[in-house]
N, C-alpha and C positions, 0 to 999 in steps of 0.2 A: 758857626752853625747854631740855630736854633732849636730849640726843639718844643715842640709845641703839644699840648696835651688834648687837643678839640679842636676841629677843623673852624669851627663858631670863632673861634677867638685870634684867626688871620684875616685877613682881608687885603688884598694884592692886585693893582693897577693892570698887572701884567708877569706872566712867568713861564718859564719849562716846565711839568707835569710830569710826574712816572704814582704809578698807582701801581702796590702791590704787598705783600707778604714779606718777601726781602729776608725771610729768617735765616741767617747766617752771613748772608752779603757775602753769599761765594763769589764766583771769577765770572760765573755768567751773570747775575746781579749787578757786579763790576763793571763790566762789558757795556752793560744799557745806560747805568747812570754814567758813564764816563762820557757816551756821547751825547747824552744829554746836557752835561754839563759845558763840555766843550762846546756847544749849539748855543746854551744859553750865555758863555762868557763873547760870544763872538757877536749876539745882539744887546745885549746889555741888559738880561732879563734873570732876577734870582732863578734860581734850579731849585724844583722843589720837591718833596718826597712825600708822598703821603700813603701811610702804612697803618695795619691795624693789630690791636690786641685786645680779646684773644684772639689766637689766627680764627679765623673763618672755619676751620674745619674744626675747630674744637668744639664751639658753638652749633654747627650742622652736621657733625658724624660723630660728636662724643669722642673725639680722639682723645685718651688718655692722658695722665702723667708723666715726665722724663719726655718731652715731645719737644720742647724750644733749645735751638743750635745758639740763640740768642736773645738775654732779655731785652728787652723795651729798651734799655739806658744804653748798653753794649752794641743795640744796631744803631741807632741815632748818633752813638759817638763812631761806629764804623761809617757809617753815612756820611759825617763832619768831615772825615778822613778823604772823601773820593771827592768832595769839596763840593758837596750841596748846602746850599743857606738853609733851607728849614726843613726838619723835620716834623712831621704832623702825625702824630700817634693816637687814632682815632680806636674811640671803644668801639670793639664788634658786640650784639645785640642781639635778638629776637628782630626788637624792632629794624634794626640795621638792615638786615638779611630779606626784611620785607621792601624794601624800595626798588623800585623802578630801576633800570637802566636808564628812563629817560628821565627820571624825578631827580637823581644821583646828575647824572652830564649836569643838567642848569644847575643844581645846586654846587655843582663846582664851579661853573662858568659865572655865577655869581658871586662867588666869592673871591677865587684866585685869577679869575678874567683868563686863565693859559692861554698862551696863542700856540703852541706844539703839546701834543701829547705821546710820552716815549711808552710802550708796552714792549711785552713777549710776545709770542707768536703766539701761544696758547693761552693768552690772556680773559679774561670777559670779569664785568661789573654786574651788578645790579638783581632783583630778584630772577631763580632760575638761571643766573649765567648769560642772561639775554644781549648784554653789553659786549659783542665778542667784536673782534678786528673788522668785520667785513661794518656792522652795526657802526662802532664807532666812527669808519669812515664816511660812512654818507651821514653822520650828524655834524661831523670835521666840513662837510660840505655848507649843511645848511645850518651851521651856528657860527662858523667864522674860526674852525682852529685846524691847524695841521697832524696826522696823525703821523707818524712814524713807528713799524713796526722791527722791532730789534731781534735776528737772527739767534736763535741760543747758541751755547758754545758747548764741545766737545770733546770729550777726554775719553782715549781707550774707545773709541767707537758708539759712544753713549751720550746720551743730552746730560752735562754739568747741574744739576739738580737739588731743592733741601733735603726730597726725599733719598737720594743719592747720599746725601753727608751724611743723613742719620740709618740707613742701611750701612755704610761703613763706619760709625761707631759703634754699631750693634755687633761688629763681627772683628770691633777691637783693632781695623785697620786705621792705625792713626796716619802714617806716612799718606796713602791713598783721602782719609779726610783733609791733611794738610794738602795736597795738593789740587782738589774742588776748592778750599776756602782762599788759595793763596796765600796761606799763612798758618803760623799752628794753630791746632786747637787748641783753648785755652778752657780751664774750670776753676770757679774761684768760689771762693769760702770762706766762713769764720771759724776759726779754730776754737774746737769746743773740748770738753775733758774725756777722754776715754777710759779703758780699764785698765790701761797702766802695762800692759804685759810686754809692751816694745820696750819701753826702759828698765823694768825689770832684766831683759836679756840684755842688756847693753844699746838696744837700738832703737831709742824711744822716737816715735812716731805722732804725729800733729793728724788730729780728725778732721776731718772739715767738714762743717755743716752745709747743704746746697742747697739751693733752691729746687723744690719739688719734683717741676715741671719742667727741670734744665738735664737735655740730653748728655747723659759719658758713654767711655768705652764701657766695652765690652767686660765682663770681669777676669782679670786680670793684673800681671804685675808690668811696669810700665819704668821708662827713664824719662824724667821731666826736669824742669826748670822751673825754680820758685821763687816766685816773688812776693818779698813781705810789704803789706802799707808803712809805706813813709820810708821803704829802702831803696835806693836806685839798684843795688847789687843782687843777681840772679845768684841761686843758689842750687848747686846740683840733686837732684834726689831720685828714690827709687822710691815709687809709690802703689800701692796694694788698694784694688776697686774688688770688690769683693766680700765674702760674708764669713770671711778668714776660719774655714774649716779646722783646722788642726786645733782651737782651743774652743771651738763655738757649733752647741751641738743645735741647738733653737733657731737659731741666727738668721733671717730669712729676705730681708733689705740689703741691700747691699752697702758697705763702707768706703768711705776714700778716707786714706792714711798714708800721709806720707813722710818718710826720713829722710829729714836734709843732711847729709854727707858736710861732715867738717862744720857745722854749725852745732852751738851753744848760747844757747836764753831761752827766754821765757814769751812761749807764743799764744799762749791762751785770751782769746777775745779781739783777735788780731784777723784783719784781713787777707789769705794768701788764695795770689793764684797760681796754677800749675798749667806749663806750657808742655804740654807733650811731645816729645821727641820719637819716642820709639817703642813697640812693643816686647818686653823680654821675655813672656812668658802664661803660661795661663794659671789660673790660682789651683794651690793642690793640697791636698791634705798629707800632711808627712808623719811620721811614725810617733815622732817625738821631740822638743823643742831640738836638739843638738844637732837632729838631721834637719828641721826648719833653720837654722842658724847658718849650717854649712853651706842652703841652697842660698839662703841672704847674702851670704860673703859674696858666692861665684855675682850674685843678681848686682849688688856693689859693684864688684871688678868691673863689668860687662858694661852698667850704665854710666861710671866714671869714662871709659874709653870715647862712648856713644856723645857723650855731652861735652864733654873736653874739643872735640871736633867740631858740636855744633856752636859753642861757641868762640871756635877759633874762626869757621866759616862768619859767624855774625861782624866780629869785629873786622875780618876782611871785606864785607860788604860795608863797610861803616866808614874804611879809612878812604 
């Protein structure tokens, strides 16, 4: 897979098309590029993907902070994974937002020639939204490409959705996010220095730094799987999202801290990510470190059981 920074700088004889958002490359995401892809290995035409950052809506409704399920590098390498050749990670704009649906169609049709274009049902390009399915097909007519409109997929009686995923991380269902993404959620960081007050109690704890603009749960304590850069080996842990009340009276951002269970070294300036497993509980203020201690022990117990499981199941799916 490629991945590509400007739509300016491919140029394609011939290809399969999906234009959209894609943030998270849930299962209905999955869904569209799958048969695109299979469409395009079956005529012998790269599959291609062209997506935007900022999303669209950041740009034209000022969506806030903590808003992407995934960054720019994380969906392109998801993408690689469902087995699209290129990625094309186009800047969103002022300017962008003002183009035509029809000024947008030729300028893809000039550059990537597509002969199939895969959408959503609710899909539309161009200023105003004017690019919708019905649109696209009578330009499919009179430019020379095929359109194919992709069904969305359904969970629990509901369209599979980004806003879907990030409604359930707002309410800390990870189990429910993992199962729109078809995989865990994952949040990854640089371990940066904190106040010290986990290894003063004996259970020292790895901060992690995030990116701004990158969605987590809900606040909360959690049982996760962590992974350090440059280690193949998952590592169990119990991690705290939250603005850790019981010693922090100001504290008003929220933290991710987490304690790897059975590890020893030195993680400061280190890449980790944390795979979420399970929800344990919600963040609480307790009287005094010895009653925050004893609710840690039981949080331990509970997410040694919870992980030890998931990954007995993982390496069952592996052999």
């Amino acid at each position: 897979m490629q991945h590509i920074r400007d739509l300016a700088e491919l140029a394609l004889e011939r290809c399969d098309l999906t234009i959209g958002s894609f943030d998270g490359v849930h299962v209905g995401h999955q869904a569209l590029v799958n048969k695109m892809v299979a469409h395009a290995r079956q005529n012998n035409n790269p599959a291609v993907v062209l997506t935007f950052f900022p999303h669209p809506s950041v740009i034209l409704r000022g969506r806030r902070p903590a808003f992407y399920i995934t960054r720019p590098e994380e969906k392109a390498e998801l993408l690689g994974e469902q087995g699209v050749d290129y990625v094309i990670t186009q800047t969103f704009d002022e300017q962008l937002s003002q183009v035509t649906a029809e000024d947008f169609t030729e300028r893809l049709l000039r550059q990537l020639h597509f002969k199939d274009l895969w959408i959503g049902e609710d899909f539309a390009l161009g200023y105003n939204r004017r690019g919708n399915r019905n649109f696209l097909a009578e330009e499919g007519k009179e430019l020379g490409f095929q359109l194919h409109v992709v069904a969305p997929v359904f969970m629990g009686g509901e369209v599979v959705s980004s806003t879907r995923v990030r409604e359930a991380l707002r309410s800390g269902d990870v189990r429910r996010v993992q199962s729109y993404l078809g995989r865990p959620f994952t949040l990854a960081g640089t371990v940066v220095s904190g106040a010290g007050r986990g290894k003063g109690l004996g259970i020292p704890t790895a901060n992690l730094e995030i990116w701004e603009q990158r969605a987590y749960p809900r606040s909360g304590v959690y049982a996760c799987l962590a992974r350090i850069e440059g280690a193949s080996e998952r590592w169990k842990s119990v991690t705290n999202i939250g603005i850790r009340p019981t010693f922090e009276n100001n504290q008003s951002e929220a933290v991710v801290e987490a304690h790897l269970l059975d590890f020893d070294g030195d993680l400061y300036g280190k890449r980790m990510e944390l795979e979420f497993a399970a929800r344990l509980r919600d963040e609480r203020k307790f009287s005094d470190a010895e009653a925050l201690l004893s609710r840690i022990s039981r949080d331990i117990h509970r997410a040694r059981a919870i992980l030890e499981s998931r990954l007995e199941a993982d390496h069952d799916g592996d052999v």
